[in-house]
N, CA, C, O and CB atoms as a CASP TS submission, in Angstrom:
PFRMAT TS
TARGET T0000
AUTHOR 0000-0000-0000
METHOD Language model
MODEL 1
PARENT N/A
ATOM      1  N   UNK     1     164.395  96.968  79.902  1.00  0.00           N
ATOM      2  CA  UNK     1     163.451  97.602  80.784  1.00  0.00           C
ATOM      3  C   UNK     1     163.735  97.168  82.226  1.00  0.00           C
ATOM      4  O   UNK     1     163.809  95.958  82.439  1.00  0.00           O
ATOM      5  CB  UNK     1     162.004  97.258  80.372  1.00  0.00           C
ATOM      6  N   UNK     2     163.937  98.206  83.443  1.00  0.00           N
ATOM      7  CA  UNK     2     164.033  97.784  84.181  1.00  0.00           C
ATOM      8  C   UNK     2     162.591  97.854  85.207  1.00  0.00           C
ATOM      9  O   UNK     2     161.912  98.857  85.428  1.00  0.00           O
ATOM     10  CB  UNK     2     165.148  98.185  84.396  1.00  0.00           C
ATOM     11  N   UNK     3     162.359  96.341  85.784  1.00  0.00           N
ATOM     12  CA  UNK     3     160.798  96.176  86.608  1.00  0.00           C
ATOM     13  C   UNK     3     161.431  96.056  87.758  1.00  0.00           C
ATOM     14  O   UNK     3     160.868  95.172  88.405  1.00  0.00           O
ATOM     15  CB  UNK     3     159.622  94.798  86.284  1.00  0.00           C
ATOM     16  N   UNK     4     162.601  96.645  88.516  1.00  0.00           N
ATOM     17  CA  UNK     4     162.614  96.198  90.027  1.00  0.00           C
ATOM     18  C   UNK     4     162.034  96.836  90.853  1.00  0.00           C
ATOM     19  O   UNK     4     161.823  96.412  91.989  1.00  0.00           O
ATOM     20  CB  UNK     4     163.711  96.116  90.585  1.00  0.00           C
ATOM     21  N   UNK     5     161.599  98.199  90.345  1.00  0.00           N
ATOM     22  CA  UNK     5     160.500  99.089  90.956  1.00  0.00           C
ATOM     23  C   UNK     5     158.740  98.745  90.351  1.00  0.00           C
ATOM     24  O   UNK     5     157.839  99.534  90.633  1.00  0.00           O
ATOM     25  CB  UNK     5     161.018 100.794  90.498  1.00  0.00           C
ATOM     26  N   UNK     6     158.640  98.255  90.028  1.00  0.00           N
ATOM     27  CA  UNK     6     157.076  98.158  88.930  1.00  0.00           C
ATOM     28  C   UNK     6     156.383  97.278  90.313  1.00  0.00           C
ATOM     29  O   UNK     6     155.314  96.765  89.981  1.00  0.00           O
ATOM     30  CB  UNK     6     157.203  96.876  86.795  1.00  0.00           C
ATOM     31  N   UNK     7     156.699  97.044  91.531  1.00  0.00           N
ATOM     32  CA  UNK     7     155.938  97.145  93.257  1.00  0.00           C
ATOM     33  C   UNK     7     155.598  98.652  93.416  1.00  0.00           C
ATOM     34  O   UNK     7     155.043  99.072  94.431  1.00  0.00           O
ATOM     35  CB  UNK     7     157.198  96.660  94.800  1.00  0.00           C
ATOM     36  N   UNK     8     155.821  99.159  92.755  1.00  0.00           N
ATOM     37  CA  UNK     8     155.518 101.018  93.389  1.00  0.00           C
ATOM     38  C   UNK     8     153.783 101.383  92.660  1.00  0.00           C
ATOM     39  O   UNK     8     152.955 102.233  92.988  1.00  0.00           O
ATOM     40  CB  UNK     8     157.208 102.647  92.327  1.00  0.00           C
ATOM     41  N   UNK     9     153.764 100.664  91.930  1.00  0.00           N
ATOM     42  CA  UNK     9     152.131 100.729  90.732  1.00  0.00           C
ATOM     43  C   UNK     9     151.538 100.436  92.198  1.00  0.00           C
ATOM     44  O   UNK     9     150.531 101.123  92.369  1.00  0.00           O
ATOM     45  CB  UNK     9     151.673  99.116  88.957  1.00  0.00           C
ATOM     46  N   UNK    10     151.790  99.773  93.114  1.00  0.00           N
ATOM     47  CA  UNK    10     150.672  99.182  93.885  1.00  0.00           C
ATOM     48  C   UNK    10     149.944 100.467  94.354  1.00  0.00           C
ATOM     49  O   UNK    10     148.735 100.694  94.311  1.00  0.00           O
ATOM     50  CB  UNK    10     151.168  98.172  95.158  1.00  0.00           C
ATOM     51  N   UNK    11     150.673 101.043  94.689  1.00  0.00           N
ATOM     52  CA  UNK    11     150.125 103.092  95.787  1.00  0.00           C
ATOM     53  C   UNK    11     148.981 103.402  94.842  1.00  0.00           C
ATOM     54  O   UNK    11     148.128 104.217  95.196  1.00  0.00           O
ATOM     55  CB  UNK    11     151.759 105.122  95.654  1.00  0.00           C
ATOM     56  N   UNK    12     148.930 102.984  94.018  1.00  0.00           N
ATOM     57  CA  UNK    12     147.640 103.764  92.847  1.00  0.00           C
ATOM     58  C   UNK    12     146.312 103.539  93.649  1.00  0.00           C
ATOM     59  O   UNK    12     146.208 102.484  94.274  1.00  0.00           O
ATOM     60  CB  UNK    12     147.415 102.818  90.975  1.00  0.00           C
ATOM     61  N   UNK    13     145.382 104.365  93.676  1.00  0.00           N
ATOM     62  CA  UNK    13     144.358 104.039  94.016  1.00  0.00           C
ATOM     63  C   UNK    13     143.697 104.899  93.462  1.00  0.00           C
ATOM     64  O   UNK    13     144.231 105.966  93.157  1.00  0.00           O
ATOM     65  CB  UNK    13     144.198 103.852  95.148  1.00  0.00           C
ATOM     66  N   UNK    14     141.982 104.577  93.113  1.00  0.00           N
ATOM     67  CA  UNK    14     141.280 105.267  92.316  1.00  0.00           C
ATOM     68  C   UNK    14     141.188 106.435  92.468  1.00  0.00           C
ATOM     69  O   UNK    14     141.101 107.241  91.542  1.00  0.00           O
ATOM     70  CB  UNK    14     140.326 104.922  92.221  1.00  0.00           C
ATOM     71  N   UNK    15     141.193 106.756  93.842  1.00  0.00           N
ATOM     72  CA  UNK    15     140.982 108.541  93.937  1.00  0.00           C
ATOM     73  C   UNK    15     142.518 109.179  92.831  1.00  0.00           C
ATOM     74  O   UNK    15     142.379 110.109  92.037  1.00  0.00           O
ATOM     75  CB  UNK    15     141.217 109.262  96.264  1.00  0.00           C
ATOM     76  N   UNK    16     143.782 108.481  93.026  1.00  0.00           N
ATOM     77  CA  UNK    16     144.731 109.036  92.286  1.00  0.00           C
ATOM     78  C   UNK    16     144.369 108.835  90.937  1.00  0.00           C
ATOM     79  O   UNK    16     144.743 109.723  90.170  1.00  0.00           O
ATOM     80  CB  UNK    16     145.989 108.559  92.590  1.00  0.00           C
ATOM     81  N   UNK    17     143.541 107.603  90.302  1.00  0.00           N
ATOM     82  CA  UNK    17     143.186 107.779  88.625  1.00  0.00           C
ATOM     83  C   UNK    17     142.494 109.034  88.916  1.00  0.00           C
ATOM     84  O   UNK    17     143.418 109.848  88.917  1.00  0.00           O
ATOM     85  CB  UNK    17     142.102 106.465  87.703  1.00  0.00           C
ATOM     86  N   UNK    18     141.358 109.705  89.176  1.00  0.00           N
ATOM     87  CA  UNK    18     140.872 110.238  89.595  1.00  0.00           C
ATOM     88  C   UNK    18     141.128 111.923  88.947  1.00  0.00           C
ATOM     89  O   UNK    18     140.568 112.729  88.204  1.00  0.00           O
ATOM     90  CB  UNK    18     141.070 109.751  90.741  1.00  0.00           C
ATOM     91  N   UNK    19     142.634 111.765  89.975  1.00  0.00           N
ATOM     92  CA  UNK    19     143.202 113.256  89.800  1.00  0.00           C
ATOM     93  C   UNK    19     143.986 113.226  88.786  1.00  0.00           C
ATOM     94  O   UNK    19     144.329 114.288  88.268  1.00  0.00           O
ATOM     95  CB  UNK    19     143.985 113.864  90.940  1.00  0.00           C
ATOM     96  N   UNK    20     144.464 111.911  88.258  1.00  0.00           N
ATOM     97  CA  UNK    20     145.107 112.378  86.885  1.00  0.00           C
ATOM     98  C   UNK    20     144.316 112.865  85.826  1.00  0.00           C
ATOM     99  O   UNK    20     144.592 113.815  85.094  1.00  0.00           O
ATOM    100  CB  UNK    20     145.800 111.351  86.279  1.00  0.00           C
ATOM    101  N   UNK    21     142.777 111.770  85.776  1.00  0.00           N
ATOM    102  CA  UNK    21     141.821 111.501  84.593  1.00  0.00           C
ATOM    103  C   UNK    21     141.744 113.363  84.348  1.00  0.00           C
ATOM    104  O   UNK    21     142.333 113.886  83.402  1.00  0.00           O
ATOM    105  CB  UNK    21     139.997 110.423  85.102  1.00  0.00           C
ATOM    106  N   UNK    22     140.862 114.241  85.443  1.00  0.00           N
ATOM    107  CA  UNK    22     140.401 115.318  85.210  1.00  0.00           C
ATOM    108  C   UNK    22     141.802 115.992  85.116  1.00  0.00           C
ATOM    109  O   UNK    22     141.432 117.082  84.682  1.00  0.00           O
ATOM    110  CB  UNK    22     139.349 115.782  86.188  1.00  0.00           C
ATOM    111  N   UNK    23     143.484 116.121  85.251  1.00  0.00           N
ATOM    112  CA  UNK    23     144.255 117.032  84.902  1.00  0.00           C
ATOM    113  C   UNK    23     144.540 116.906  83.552  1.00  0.00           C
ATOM    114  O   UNK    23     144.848 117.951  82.981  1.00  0.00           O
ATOM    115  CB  UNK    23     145.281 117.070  85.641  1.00  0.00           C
ATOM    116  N   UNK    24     144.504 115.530  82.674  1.00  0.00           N
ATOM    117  CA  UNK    24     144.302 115.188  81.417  1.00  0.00           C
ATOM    118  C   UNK    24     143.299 115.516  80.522  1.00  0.00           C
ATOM    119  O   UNK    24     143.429 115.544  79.298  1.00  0.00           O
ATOM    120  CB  UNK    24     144.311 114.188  81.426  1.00  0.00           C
ATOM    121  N   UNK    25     141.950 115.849  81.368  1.00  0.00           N
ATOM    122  CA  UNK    25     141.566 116.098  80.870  1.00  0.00           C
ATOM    123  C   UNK    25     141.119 117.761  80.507  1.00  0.00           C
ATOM    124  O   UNK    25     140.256 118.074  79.687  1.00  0.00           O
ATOM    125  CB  UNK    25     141.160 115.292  81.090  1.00  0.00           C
ATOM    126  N   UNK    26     141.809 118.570  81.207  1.00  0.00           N
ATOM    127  CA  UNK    26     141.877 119.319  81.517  1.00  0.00           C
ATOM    128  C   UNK    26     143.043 120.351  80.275  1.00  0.00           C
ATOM    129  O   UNK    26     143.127 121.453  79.732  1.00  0.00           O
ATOM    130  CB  UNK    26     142.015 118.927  82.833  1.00  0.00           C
ATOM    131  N   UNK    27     143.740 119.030  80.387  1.00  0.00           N
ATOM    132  CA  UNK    27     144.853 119.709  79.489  1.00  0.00           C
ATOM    133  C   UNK    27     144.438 119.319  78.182  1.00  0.00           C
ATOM    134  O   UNK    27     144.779 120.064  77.262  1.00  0.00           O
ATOM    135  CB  UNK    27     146.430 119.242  79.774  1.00  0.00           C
ATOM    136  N   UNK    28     143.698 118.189  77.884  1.00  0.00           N
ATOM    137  CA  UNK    28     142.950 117.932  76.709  1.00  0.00           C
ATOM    138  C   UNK    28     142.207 119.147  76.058  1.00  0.00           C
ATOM    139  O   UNK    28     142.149 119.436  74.863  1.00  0.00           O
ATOM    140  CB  UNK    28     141.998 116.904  77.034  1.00  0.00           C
ATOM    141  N   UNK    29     141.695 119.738  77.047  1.00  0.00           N
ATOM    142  CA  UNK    29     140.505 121.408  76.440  1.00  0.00           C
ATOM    143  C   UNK    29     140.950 121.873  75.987  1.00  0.00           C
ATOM    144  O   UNK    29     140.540 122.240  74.886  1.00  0.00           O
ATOM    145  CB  UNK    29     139.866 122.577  77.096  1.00  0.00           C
ATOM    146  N   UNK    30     142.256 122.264  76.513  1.00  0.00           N
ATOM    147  CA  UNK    30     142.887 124.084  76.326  1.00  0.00           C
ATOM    148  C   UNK    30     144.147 123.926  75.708  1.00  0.00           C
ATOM    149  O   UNK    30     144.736 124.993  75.535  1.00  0.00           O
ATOM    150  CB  UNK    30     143.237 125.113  77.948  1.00  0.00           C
ATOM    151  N   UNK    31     144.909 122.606  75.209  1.00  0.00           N
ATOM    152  CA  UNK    31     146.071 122.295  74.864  1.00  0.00           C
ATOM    153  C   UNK    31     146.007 122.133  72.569  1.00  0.00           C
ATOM    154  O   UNK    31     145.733 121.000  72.175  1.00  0.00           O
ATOM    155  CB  UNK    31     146.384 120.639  76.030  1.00  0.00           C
ATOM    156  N   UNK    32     146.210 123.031  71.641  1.00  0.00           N
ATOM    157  CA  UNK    32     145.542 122.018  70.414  1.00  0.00           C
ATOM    158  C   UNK    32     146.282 120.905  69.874  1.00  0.00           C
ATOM    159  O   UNK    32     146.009 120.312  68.830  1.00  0.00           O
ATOM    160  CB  UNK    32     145.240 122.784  69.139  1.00  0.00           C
ATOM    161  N   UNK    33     147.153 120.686  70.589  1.00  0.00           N
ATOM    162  CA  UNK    33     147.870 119.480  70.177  1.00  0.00           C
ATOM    163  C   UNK    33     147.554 118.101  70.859  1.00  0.00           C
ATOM    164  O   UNK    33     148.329 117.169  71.076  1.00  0.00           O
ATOM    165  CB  UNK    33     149.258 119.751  70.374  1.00  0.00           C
ATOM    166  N   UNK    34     146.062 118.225  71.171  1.00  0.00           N
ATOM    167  CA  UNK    34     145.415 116.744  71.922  1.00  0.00           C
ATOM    168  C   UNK    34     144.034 116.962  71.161  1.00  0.00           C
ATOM    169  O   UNK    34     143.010 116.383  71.524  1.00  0.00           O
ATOM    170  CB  UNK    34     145.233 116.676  74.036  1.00  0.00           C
ATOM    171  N   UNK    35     144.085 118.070  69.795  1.00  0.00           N
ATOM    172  CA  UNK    35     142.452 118.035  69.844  1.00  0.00           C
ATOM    173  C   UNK    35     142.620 119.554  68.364  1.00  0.00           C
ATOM    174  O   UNK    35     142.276 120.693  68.678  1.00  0.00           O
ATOM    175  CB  UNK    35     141.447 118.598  72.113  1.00  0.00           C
ATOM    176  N   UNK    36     142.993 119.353  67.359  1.00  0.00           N
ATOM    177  CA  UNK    36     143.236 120.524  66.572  1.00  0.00           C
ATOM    178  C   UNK    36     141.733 120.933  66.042  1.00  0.00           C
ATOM    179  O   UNK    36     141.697 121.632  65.029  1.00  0.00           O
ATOM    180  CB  UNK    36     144.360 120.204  65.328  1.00  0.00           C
ATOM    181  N   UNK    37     140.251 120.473  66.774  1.00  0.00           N
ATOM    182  CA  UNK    37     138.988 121.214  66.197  1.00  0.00           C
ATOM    183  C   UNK    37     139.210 122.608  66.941  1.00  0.00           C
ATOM    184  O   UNK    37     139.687 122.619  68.076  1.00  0.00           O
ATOM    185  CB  UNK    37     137.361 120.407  66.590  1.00  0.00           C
ATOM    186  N   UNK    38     138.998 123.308  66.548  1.00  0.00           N
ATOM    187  CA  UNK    38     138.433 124.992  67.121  1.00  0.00           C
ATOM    188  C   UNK    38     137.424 124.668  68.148  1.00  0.00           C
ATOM    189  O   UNK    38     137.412 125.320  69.192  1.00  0.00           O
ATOM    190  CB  UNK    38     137.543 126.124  65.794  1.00  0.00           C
ATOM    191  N   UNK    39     136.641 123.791  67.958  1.00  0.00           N
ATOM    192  CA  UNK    39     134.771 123.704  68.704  1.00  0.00           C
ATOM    193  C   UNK    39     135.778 123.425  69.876  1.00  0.00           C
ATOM    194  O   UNK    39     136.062 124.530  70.338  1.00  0.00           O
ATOM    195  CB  UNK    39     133.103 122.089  68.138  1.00  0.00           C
ATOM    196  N   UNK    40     136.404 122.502  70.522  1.00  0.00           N
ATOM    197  CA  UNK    40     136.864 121.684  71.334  1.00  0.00           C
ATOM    198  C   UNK    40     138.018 122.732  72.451  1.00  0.00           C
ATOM    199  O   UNK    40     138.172 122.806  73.670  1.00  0.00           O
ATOM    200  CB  UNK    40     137.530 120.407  70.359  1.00  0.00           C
ATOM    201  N   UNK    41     138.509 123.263  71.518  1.00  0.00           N
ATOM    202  CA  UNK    41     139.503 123.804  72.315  1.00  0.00           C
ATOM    203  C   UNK    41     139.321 124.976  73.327  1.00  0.00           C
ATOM    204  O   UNK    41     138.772 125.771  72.565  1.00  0.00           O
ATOM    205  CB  UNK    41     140.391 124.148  71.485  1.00  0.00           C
ATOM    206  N   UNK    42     139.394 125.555  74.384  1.00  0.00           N
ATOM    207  CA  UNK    42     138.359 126.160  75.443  1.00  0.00           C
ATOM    208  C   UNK    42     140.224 127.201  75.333  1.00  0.00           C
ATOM    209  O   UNK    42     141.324 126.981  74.825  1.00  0.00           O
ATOM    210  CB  UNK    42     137.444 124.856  77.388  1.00  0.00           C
ATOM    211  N   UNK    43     139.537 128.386  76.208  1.00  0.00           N
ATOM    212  CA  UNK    43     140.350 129.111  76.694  1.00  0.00           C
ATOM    213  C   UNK    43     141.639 128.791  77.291  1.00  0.00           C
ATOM    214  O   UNK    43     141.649 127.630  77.699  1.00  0.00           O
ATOM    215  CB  UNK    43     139.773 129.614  77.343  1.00  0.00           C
ATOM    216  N   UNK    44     142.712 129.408  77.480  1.00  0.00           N
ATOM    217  CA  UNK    44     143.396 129.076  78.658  1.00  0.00           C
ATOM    218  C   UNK    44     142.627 129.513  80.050  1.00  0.00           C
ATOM    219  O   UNK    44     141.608 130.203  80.029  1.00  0.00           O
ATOM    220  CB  UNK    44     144.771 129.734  78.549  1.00  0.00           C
ATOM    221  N   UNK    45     143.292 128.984  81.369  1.00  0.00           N
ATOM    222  CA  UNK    45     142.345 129.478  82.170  1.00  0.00           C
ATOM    223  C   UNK    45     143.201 130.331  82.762  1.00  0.00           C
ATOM    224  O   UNK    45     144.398 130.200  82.509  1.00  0.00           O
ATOM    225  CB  UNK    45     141.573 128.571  83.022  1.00  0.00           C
ATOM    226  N   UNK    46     142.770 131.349  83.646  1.00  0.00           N
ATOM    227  CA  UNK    46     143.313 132.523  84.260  1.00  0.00           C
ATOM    228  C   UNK    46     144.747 131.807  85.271  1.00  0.00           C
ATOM    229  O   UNK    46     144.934 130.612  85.501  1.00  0.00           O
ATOM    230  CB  UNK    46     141.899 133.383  85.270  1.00  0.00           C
ATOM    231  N   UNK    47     145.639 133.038  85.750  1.00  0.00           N
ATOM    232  CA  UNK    47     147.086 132.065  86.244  1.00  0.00           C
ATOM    233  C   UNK    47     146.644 131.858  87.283  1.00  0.00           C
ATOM    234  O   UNK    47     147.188 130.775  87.496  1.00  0.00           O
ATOM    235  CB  UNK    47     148.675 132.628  86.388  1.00  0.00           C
ATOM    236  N   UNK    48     145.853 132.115  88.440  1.00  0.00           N
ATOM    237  CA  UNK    48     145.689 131.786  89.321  1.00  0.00           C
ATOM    238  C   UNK    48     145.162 130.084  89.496  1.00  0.00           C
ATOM    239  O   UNK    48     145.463 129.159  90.250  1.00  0.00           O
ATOM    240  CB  UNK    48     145.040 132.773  89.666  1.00  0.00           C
ATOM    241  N   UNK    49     144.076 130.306  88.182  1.00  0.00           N
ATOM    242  CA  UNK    49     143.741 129.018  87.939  1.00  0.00           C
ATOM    243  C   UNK    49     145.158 127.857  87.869  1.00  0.00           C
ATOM    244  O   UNK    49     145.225 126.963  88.713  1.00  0.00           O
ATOM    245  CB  UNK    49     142.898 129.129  86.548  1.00  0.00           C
ATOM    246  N   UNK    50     146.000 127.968  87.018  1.00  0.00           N
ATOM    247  CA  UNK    50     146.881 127.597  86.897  1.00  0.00           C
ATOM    248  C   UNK    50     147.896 126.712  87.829  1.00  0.00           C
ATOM    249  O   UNK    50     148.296 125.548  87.836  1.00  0.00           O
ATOM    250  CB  UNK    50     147.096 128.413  86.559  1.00  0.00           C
ATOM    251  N   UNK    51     148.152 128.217  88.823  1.00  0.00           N
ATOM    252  CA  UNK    51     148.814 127.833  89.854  1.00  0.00           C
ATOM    253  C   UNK    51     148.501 127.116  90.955  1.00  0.00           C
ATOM    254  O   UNK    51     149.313 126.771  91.813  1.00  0.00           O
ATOM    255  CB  UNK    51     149.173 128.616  90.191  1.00  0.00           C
ATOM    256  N   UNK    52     146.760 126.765  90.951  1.00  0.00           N
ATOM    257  CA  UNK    52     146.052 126.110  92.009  1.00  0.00           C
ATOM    258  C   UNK    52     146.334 124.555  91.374  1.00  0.00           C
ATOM    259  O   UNK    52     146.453 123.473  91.948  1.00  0.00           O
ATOM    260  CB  UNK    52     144.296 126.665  92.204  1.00  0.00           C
ATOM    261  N   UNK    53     146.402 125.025  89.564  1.00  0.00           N
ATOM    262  CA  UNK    53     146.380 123.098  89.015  1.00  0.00           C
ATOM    263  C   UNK    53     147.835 122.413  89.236  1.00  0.00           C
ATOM    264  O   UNK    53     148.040 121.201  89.302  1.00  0.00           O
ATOM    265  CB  UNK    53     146.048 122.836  86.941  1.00  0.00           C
ATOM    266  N   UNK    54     148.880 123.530  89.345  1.00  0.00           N
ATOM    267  CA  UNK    54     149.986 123.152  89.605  1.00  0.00           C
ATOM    268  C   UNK    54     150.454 122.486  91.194  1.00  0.00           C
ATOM    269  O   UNK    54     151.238 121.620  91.583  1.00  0.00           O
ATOM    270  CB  UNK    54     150.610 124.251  89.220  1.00  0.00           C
ATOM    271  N   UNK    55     149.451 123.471  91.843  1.00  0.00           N
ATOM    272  CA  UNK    55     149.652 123.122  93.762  1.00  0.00           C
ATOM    273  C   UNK    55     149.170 121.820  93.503  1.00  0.00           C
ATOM    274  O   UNK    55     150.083 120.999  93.597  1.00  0.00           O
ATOM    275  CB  UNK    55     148.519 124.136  95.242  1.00  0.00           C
ATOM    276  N   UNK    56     147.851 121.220  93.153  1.00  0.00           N
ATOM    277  CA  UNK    56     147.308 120.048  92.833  1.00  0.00           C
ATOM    278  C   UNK    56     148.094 119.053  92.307  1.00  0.00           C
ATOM    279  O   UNK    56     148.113 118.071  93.048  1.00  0.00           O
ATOM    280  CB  UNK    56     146.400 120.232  92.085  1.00  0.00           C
ATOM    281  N   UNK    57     148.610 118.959  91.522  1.00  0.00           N
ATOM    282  CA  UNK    57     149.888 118.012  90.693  1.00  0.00           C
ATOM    283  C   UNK    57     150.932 118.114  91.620  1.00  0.00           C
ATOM    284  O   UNK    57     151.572 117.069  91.504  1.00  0.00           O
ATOM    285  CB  UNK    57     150.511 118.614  89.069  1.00  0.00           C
ATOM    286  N   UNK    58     151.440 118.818  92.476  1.00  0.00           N
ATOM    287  CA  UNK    58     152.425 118.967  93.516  1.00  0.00           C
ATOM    288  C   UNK    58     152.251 118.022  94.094  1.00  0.00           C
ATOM    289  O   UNK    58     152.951 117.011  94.049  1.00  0.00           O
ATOM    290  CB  UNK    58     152.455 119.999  94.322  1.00  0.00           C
ATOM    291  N   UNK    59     151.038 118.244  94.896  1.00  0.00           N
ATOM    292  CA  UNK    59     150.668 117.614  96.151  1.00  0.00           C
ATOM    293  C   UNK    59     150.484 116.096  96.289  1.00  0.00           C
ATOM    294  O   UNK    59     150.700 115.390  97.274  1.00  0.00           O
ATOM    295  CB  UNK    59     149.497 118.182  96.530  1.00  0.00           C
ATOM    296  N   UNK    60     149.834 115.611  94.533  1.00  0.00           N
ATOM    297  CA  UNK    60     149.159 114.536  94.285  1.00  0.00           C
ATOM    298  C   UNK    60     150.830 113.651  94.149  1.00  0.00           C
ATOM    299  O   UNK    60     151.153 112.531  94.548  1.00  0.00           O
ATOM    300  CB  UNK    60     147.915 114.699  92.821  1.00  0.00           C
ATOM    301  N   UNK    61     151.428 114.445  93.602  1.00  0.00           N
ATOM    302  CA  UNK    61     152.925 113.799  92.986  1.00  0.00           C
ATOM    303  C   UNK    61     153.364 113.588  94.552  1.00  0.00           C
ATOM    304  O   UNK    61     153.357 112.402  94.878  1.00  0.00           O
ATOM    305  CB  UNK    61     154.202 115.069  91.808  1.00  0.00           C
ATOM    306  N   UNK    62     153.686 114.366  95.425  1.00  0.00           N
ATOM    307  CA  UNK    62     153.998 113.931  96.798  1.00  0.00           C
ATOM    308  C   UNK    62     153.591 112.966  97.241  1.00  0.00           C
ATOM    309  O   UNK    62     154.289 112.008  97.574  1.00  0.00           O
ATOM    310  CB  UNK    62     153.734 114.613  97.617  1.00  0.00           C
ATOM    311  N   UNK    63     151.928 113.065  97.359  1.00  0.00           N
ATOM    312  CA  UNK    63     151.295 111.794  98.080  1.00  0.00           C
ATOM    313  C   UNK    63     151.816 110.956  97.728  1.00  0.00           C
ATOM    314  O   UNK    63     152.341 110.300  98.627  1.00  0.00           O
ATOM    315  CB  UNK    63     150.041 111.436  97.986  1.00  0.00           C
ATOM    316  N   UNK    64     152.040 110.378  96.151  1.00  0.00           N
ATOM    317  CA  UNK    64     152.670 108.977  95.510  1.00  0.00           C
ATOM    318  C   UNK    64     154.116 108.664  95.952  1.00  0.00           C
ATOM    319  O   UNK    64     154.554 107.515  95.900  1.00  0.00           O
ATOM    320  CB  UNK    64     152.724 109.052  93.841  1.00  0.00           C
ATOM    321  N   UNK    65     154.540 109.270  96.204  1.00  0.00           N
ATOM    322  CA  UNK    65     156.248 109.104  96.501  1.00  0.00           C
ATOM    323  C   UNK    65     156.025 109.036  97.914  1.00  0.00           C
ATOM    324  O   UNK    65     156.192 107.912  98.387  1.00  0.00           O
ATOM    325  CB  UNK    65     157.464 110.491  95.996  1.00  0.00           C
ATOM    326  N   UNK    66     155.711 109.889  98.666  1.00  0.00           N
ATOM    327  CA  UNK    66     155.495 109.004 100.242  1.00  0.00           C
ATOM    328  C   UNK    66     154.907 108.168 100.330  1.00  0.00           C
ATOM    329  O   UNK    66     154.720 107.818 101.495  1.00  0.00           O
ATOM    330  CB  UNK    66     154.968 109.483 101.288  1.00  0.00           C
ATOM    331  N   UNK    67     154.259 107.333  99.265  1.00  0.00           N
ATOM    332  CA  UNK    67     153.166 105.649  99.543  1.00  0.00           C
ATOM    333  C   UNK    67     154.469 105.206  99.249  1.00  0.00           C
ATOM    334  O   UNK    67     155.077 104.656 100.167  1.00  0.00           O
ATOM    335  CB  UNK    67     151.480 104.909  98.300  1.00  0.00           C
ATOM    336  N   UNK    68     154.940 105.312  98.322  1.00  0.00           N
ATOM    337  CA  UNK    68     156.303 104.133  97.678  1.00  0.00           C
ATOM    338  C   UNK    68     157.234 103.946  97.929  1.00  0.00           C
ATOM    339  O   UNK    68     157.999 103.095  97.475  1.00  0.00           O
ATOM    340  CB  UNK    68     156.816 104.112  96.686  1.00  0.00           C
ATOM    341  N   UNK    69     157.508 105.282  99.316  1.00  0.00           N
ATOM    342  CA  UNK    69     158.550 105.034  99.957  1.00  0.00           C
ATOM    343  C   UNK    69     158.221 103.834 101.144  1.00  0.00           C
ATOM    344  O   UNK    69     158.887 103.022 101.785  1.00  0.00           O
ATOM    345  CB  UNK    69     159.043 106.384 100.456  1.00  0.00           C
ATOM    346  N   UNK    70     157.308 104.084 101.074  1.00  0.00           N
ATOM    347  CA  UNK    70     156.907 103.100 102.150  1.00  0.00           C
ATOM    348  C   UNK    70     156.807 101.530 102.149  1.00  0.00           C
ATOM    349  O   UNK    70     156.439 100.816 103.081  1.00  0.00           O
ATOM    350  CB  UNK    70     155.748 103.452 102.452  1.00  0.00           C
ATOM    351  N   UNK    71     157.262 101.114 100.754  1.00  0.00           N
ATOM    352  CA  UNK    71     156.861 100.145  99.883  1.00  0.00           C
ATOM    353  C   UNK    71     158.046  99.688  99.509  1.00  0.00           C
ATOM    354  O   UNK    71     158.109  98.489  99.238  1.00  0.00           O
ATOM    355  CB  UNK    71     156.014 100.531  98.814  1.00  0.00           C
ATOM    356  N   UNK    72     159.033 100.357  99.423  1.00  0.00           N
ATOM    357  CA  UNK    72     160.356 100.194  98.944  1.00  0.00           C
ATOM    358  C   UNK    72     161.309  99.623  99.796  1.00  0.00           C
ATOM    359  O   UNK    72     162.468  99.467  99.411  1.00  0.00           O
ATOM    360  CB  UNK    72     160.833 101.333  98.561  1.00  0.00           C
TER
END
């Protein structure tokens, strides 16, 4: 295992648990391979929806890599 990067964990900050917790959980609803009840499993959501959760994971993934560059 290599830890010469495991200084980059530091950039985490709660608002980033935050945005992972609800995209997990998110994918938890609508995914049945995190959840095979019927009751549990929700729609997919429309693509627009989609593409706004994707801009979101973009953006959030950016923010982290410009903290760690900074760190590095």
């Amino acid at each position: 295992m290599d830890t010469k990067h495991l200084k980059k964990l530091m950039v985490l900050n709660e608002s980033d648990c935050d945005t992972f917790r609800a995209g997990f959980k998110k994918c938890c609803d609508v995914v049945d391979a995190h959840d095979p009840s019927r009751g549990r499993n929700a729609e997919a959501p429309p693509p627009n929806e989609i593409m706004q959760d994707i801009q979101t994971l973009k953006d959030w993934a950016g923010s982290l890599r410009e903290r760690q560059r900074k760190i590095a």
